[in-house]
py3Dmol code that shows the C-alpha trace and the ligand (Angstrom):
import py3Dmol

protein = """\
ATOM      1  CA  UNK A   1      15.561   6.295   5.153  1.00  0.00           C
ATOM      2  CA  UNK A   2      17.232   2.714   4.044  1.00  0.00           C
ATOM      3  CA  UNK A   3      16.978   1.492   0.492  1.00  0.00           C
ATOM      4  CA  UNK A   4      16.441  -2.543   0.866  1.00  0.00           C
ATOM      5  CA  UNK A   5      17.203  -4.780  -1.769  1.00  0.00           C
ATOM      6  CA  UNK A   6      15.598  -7.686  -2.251  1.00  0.00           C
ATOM      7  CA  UNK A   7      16.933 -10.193  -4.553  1.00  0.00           C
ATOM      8  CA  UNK A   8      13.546 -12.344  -5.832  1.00  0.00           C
ATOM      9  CA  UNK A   9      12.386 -14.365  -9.247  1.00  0.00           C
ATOM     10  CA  UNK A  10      10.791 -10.763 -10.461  1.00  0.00           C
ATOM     11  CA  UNK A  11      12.043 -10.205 -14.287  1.00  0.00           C
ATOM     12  CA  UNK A  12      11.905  -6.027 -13.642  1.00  0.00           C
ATOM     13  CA  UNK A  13      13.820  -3.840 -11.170  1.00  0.00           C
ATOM     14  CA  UNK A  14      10.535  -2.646  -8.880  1.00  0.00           C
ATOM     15  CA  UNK A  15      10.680  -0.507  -6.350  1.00  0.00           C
ATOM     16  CA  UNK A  16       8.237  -0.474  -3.474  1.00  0.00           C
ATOM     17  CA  UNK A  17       6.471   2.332  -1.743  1.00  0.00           C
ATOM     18  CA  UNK A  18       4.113   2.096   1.170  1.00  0.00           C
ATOM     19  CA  UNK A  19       2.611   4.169   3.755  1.00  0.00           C
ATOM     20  CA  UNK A  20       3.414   7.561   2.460  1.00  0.00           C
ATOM     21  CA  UNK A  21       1.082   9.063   4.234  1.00  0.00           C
ATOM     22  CA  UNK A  22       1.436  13.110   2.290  1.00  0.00           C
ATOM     23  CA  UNK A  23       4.856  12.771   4.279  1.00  0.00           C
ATOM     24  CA  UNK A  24       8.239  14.733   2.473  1.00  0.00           C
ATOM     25  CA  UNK A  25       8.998  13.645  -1.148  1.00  0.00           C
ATOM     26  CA  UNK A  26      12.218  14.541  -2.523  1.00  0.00           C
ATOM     27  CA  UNK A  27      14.335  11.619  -0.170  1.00  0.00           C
ATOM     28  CA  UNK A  28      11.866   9.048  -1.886  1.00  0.00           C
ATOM     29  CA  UNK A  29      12.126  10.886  -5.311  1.00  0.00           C
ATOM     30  CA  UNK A  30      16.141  11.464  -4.755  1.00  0.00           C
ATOM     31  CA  UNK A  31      16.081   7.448  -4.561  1.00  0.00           C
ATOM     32  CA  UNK A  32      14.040   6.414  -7.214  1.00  0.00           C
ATOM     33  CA  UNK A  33      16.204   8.510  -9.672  1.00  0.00           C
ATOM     34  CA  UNK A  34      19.219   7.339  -8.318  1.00  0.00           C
ATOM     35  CA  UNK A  35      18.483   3.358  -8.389  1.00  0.00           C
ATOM     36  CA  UNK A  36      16.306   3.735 -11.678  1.00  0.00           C
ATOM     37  CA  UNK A  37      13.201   0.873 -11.316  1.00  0.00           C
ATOM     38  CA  UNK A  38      11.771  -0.443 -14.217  1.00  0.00           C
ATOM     39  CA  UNK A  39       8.362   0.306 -12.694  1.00  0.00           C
ATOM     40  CA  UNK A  40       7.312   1.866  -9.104  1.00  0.00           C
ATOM     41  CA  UNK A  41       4.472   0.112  -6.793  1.00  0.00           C
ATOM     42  CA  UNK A  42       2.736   2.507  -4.670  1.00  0.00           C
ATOM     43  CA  UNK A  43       1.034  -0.078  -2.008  1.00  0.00           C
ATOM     44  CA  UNK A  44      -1.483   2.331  -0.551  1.00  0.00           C
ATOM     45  CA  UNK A  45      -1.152   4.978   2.113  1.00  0.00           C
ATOM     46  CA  UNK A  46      -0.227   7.613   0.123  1.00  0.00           C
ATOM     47  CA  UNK A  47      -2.494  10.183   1.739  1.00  0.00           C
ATOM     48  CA  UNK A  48      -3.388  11.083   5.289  1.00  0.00           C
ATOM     49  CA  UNK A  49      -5.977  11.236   7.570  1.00  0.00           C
ATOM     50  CA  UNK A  50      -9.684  11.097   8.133  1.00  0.00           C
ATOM     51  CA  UNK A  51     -12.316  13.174   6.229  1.00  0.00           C
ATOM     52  CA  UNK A  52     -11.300  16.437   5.202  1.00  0.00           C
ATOM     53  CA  UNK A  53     -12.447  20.092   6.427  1.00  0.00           C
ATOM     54  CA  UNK A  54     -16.138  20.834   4.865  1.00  0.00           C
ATOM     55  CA  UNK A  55     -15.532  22.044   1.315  1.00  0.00           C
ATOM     56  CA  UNK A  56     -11.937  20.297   0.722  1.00  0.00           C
ATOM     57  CA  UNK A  57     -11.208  17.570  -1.177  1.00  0.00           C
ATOM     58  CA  UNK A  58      -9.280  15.182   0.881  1.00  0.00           C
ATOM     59  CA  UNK A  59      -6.856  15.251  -1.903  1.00  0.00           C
ATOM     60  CA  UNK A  60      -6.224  18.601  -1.551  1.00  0.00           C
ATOM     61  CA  UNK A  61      -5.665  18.191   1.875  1.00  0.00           C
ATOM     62  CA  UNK A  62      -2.738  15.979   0.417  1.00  0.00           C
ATOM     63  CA  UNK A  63      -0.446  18.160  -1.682  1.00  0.00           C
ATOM     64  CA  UNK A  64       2.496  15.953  -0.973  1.00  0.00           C
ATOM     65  CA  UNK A  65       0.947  12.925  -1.999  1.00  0.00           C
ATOM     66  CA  UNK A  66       0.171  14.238  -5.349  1.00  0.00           C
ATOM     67  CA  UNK A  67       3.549  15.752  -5.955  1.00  0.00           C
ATOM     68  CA  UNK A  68       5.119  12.194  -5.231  1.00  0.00           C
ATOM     69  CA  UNK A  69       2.768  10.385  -7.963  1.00  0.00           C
ATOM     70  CA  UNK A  70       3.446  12.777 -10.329  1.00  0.00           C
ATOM     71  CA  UNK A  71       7.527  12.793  -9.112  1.00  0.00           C
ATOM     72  CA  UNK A  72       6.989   9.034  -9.508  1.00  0.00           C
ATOM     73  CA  UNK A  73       5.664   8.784 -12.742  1.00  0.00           C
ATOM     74  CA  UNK A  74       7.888  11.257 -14.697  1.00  0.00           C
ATOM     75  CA  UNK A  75      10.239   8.397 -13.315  1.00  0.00           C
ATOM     76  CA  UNK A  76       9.197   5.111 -14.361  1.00  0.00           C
ATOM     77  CA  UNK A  77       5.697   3.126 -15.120  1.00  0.00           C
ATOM     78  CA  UNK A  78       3.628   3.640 -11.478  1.00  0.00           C
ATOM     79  CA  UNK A  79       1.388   1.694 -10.149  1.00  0.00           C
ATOM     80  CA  UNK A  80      -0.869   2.785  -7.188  1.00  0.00           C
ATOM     81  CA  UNK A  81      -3.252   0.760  -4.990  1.00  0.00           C
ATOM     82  CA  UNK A  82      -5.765   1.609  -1.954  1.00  0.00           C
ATOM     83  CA  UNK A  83      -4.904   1.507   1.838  1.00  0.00           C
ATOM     84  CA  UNK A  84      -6.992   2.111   4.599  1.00  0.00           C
ATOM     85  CA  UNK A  85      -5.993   5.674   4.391  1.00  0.00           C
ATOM     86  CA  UNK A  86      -6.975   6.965   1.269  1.00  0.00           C
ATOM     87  CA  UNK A  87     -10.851   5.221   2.354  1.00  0.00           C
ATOM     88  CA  UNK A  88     -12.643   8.166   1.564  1.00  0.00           C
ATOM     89  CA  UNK A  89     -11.668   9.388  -1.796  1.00  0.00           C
ATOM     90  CA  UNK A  90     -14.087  10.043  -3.855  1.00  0.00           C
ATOM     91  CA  UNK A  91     -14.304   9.882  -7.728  1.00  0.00           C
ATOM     92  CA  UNK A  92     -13.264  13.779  -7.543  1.00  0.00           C
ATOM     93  CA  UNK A  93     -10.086  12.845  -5.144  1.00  0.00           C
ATOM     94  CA  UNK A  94      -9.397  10.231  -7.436  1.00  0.00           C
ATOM     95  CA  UNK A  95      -9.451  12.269 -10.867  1.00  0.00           C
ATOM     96  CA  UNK A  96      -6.464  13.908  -9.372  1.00  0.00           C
ATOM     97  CA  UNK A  97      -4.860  11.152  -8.807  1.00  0.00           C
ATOM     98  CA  UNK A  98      -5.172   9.627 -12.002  1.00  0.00           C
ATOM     99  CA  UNK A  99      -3.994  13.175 -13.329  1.00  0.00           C
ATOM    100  CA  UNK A 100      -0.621  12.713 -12.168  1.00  0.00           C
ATOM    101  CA  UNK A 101       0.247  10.167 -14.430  1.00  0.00           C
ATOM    102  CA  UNK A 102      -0.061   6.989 -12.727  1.00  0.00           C
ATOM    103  CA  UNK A 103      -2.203   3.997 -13.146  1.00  0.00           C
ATOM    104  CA  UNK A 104      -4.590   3.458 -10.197  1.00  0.00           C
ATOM    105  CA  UNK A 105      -5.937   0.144  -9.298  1.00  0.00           C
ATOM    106  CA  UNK A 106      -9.113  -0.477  -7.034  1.00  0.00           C
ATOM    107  CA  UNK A 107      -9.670  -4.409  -7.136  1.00  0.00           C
ATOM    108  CA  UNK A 108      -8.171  -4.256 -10.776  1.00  0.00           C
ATOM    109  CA  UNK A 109      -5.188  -5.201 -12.762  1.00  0.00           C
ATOM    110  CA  UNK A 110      -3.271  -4.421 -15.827  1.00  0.00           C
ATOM    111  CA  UNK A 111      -0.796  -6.013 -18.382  1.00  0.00           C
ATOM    112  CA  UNK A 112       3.393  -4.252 -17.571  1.00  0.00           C
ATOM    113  CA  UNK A 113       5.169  -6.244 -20.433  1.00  0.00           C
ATOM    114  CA  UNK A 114       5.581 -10.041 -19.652  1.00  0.00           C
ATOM    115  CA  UNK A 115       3.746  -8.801 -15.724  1.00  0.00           C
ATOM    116  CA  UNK A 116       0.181  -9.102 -14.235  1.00  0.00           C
ATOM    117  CA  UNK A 117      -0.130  -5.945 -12.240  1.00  0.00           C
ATOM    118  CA  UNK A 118      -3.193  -6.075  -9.468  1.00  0.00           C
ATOM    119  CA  UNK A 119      -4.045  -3.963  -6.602  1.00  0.00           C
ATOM    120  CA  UNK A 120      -6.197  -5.341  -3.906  1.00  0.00           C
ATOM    121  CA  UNK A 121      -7.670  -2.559  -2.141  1.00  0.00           C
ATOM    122  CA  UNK A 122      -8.332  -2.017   1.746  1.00  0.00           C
ATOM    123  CA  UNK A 123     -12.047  -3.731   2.660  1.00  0.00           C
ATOM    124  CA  UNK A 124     -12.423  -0.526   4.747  1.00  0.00           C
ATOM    125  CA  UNK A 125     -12.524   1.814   1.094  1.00  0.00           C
ATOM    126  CA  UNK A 126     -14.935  -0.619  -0.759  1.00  0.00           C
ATOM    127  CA  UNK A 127     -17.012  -1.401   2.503  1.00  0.00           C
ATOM    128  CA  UNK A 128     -17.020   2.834   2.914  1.00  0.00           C
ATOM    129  CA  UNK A 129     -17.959   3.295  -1.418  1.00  0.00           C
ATOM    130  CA  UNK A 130     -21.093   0.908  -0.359  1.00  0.00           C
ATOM    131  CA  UNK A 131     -21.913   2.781   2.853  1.00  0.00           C
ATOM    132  CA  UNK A 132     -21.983   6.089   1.206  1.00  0.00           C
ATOM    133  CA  UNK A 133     -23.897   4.712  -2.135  1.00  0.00           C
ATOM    134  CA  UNK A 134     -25.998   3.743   0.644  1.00  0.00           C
ATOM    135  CA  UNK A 135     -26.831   6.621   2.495  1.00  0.00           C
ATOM    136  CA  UNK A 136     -29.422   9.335   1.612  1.00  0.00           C
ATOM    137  CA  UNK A 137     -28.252  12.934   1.295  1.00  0.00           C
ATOM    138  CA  UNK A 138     -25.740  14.439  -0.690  1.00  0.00           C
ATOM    139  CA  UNK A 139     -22.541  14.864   2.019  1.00  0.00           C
ATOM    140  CA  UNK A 140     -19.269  13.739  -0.295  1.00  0.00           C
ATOM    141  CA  UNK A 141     -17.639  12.234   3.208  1.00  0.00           C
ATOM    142  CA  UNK A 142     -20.175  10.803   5.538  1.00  0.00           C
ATOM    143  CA  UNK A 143     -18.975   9.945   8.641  1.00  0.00           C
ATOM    144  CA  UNK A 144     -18.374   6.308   8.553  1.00  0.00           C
ATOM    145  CA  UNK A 145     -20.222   3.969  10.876  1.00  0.00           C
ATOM    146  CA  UNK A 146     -18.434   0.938  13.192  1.00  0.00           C
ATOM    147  CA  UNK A 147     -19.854  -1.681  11.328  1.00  0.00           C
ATOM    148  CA  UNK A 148     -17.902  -0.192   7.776  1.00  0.00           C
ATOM    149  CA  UNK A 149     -14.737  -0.276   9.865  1.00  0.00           C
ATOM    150  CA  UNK A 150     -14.841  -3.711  11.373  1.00  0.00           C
ATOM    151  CA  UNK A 151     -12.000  -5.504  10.614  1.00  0.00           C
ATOM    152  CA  UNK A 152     -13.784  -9.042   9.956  1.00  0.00           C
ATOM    153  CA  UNK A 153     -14.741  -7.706   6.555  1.00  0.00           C
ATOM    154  CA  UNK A 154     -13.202  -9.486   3.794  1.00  0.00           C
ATOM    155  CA  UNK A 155     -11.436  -7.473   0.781  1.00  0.00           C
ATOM    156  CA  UNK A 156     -13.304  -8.073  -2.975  1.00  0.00           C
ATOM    157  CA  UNK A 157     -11.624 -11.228  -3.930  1.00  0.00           C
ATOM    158  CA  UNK A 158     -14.134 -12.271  -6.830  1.00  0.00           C
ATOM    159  CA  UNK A 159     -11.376 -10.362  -9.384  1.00  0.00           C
ATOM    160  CA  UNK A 160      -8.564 -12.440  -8.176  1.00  0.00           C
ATOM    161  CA  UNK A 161     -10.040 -15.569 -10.236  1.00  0.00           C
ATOM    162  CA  UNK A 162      -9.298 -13.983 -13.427  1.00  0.00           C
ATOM    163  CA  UNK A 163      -6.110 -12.040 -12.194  1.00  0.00           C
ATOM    164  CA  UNK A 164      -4.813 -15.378 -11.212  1.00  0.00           C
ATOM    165  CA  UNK A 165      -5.292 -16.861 -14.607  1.00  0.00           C
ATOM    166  CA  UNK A 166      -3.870 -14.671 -16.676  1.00  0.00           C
ATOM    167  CA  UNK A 167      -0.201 -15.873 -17.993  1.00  0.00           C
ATOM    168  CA  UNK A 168       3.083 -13.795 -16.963  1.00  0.00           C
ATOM    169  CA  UNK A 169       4.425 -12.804 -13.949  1.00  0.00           C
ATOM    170  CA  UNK A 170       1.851 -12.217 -11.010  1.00  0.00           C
ATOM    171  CA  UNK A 171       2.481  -8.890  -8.908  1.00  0.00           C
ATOM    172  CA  UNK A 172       0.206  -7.942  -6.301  1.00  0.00           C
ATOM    173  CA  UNK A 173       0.029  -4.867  -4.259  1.00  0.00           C
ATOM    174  CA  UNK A 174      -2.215  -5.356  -1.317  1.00  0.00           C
ATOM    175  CA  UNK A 175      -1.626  -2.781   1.476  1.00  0.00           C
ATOM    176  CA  UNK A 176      -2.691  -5.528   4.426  1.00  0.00           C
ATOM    177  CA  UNK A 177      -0.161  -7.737   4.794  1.00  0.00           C
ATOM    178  CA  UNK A 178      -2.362  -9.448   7.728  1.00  0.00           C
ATOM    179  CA  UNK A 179      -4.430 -10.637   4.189  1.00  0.00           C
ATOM    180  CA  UNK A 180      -1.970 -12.860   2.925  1.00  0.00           C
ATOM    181  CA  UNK A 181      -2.335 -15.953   5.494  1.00  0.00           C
ATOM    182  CA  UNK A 182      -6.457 -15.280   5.607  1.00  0.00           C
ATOM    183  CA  UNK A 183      -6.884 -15.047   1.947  1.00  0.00           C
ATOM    184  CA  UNK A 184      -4.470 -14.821  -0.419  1.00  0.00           C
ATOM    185  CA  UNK A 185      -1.619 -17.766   0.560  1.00  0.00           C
ATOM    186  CA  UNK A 186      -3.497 -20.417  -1.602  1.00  0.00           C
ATOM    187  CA  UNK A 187      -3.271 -18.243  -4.644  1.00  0.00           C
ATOM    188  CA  UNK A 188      -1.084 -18.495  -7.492  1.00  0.00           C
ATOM    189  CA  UNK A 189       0.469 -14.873  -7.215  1.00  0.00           C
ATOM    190  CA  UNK A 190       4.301 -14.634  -7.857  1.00  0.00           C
ATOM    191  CA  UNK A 191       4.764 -11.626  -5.120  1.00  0.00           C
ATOM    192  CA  UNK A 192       2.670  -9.870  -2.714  1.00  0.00           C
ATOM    193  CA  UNK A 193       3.536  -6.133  -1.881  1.00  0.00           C
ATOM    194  CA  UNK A 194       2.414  -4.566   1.352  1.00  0.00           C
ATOM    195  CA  UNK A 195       3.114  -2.282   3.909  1.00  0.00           C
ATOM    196  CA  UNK A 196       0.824  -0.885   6.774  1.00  0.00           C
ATOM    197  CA  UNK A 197       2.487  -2.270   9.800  1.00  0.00           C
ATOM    198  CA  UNK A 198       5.155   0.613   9.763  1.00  0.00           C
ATOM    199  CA  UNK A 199       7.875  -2.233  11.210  1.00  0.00           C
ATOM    200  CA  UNK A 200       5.863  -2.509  14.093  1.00  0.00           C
ATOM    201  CA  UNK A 201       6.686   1.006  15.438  1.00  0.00           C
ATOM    202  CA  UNK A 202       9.733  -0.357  17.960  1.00  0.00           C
ATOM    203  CA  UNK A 203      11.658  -3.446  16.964  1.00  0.00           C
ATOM    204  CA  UNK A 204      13.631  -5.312  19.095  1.00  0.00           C
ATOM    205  CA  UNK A 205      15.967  -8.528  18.906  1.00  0.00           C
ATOM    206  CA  UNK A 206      13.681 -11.698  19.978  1.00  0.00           C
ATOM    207  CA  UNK A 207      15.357 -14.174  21.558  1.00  0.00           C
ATOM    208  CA  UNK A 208      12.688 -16.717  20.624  1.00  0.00           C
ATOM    209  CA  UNK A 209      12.588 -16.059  16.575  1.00  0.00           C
ATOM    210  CA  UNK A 210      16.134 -14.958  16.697  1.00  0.00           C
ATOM    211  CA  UNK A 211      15.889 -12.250  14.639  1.00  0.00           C
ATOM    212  CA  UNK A 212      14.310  -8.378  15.082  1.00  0.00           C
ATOM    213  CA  UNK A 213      10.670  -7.664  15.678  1.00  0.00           C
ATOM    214  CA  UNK A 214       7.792  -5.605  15.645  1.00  0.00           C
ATOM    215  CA  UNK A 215       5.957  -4.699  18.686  1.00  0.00           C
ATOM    216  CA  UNK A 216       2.807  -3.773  17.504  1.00  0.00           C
ATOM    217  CA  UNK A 217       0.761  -3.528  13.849  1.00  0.00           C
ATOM    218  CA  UNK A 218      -2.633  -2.742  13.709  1.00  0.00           C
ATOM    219  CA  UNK A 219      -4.606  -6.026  11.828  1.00  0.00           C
ATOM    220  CA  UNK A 220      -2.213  -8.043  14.060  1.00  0.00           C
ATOM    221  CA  UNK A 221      -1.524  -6.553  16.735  1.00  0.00           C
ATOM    222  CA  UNK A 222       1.148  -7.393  19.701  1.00  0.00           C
ATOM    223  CA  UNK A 223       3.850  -8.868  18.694  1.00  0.00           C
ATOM    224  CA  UNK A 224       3.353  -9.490  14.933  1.00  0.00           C
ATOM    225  CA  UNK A 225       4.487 -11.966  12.749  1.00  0.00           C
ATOM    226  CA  UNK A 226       4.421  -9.865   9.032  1.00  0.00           C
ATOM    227  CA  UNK A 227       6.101  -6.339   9.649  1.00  0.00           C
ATOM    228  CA  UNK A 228       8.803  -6.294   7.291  1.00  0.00           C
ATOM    229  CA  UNK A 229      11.210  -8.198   4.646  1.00  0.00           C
ATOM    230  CA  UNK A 230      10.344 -11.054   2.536  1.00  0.00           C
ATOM    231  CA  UNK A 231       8.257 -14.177   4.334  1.00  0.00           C
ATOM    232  CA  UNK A 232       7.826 -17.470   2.056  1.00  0.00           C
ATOM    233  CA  UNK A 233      10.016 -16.174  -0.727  1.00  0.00           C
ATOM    234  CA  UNK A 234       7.408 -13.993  -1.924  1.00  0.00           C
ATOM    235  CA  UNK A 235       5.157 -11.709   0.494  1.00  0.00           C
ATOM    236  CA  UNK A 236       7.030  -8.350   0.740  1.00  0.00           C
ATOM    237  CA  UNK A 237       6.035  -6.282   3.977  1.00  0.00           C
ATOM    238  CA  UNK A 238       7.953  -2.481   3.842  1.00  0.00           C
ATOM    239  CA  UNK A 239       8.222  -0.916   7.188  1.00  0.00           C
ATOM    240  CA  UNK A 240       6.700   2.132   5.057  1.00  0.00           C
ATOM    241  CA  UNK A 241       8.129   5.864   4.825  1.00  0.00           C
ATOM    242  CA  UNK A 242       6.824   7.670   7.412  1.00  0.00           C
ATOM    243  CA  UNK A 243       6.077   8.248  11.011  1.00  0.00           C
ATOM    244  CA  UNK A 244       1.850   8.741  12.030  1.00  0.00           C
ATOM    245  CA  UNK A 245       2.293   8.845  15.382  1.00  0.00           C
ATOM    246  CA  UNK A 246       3.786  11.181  18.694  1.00  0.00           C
ATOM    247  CA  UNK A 247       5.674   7.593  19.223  1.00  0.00           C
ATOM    248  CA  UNK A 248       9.030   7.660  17.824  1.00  0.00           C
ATOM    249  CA  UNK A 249      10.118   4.413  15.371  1.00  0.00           C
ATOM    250  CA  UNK A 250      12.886   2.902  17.578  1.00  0.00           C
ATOM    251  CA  UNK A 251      15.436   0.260  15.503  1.00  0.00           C
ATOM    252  CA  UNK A 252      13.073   0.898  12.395  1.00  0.00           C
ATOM    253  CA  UNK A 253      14.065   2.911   9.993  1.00  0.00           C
ATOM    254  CA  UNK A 254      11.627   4.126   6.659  1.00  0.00           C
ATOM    255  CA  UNK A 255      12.564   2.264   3.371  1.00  0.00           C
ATOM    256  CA  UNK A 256      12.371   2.074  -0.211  1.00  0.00           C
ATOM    257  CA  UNK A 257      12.304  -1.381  -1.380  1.00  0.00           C
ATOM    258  CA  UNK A 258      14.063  -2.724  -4.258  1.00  0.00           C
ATOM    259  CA  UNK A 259      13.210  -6.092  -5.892  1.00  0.00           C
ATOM    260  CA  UNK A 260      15.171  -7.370  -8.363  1.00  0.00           C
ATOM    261  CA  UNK A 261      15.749 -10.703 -10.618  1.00  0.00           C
TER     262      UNK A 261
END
"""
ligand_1 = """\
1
FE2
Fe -2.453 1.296 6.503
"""
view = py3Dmol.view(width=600, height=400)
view.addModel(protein, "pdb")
view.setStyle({"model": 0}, {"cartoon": {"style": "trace"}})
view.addModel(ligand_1, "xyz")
view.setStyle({"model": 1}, {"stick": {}})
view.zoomTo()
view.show()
């Protein structure tokens, strides 16, 4: 795992997190106590998975992801926002992860000192909340249907009017970096924190953007443009900290991301 340090106009020491996915803890938690952040962003992705097993909690199913939360916020001020992932937590699934100590933020944001904090979730979660408001019957994790999936649903943007206004320093977590040129590059917003594109699984040198690249992110797909470092001084993409898949990373290693003044 690679700790990446990226020097931007932020007036904290933050430390990114993405696409946990209930993977091993202590390297990320051995980090974070080592470099000591002012505050930790956790840019959705923490769990893993589909529904759970009949009668689980797909939190439970998710012991890991809990333990780095709570790891997390016994370090520093934690911030937590939704990926595609964690689509199917329900208000049960998310009492736990309040519990741990962090502050969770669905289409929301918060005051950190002289920082606006805002996490713009996945359109797949609030798309899915809608869907099973929806549906008659009392089953906690109805199976989804393609329509709640499709990718040409927009994320809840109304919030962002008011996020935007709001004086100090504009952070926002927003799992989908493929969000930023559709939505979000007009928008006053100081940084932009993602993840999701795991580097692109393999990344090779390209001779025709002379520098290393992704092969393939889902919202993008081939070849990708956003799959990791900084792009227009201020939209962060980590290559995340874990591997999903039976395909190895190749040239892309996990990270921890650290942004400082
Ligand atoms: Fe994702």
């Amino acid at each position: 795992m690679d700790e990446t340090f990226f020097d931007l106009n932020c007036p904290h020491k933050l430390a990114l997190l993405a696409d946990f996915h209930n993977s091993e803890p202590a390297p990320v938690l051995a980090s974070l106590q080592k470099n000591k952040p002012e505050l930790i962003t956790v840019a959705g992705d923490f769990v893993f998975g589909d529904r759970p097993k009949d009668g689980m909690l797909k939190i439970e199913e998710n012991r890991n992801a809990v333990e780095l939360l709570r790891g997390c916020a016994s370090i520093a001020p934690t911030f937590v926002s939704v990926g595609n992932h964690e689509y199917s937590l329900i208000d049960a699934d998310l009492k736990v992860v309040r519990s741990t100590g962090v502050t969770f933020l669905d289409n929301q944001w918060t005051k950190f000192e002289d920082m606006v904090i805002g996490g713009l979730s996945s359109a797949f979660f609030t798309s899915y909340k809608t869907f099973r408001a929806n549906r008659p019957g009392k089953e906690l994790y109805p199976k989804p249907d393609k329509s709640v999936r499709s990718k040409s649903i927009p994320p809840d943007m109304a919030w962002l009017d008011e996020f935007e206004k709001q004086s100090g320093y504009k952070v926002l977590m927003c799992h989908h970096p493929e969000y930023f040129p559709r939505y979000l590059k007009q928008r006053k917003i100081d940084i932009i924190l993602s993840g999701h594109c795991h580097g692109g699984q393999w990344r090779f040198y390209s001779p025709f953007h002379h520098e290393m690249r992704g092969v393939y992110a889902p919202g993008q797909g081939l070849f990708p443009a956003l799959t990791s470092g900084v792009y227009e001084n201020r939209l962060v993409v980590s290559r995340g900290l874990s591997n999903t898949t039976f395909i190895p990373r190749i040239n892309n290693p996990t990270e921890v991301i650290y942004i400082r003044g």
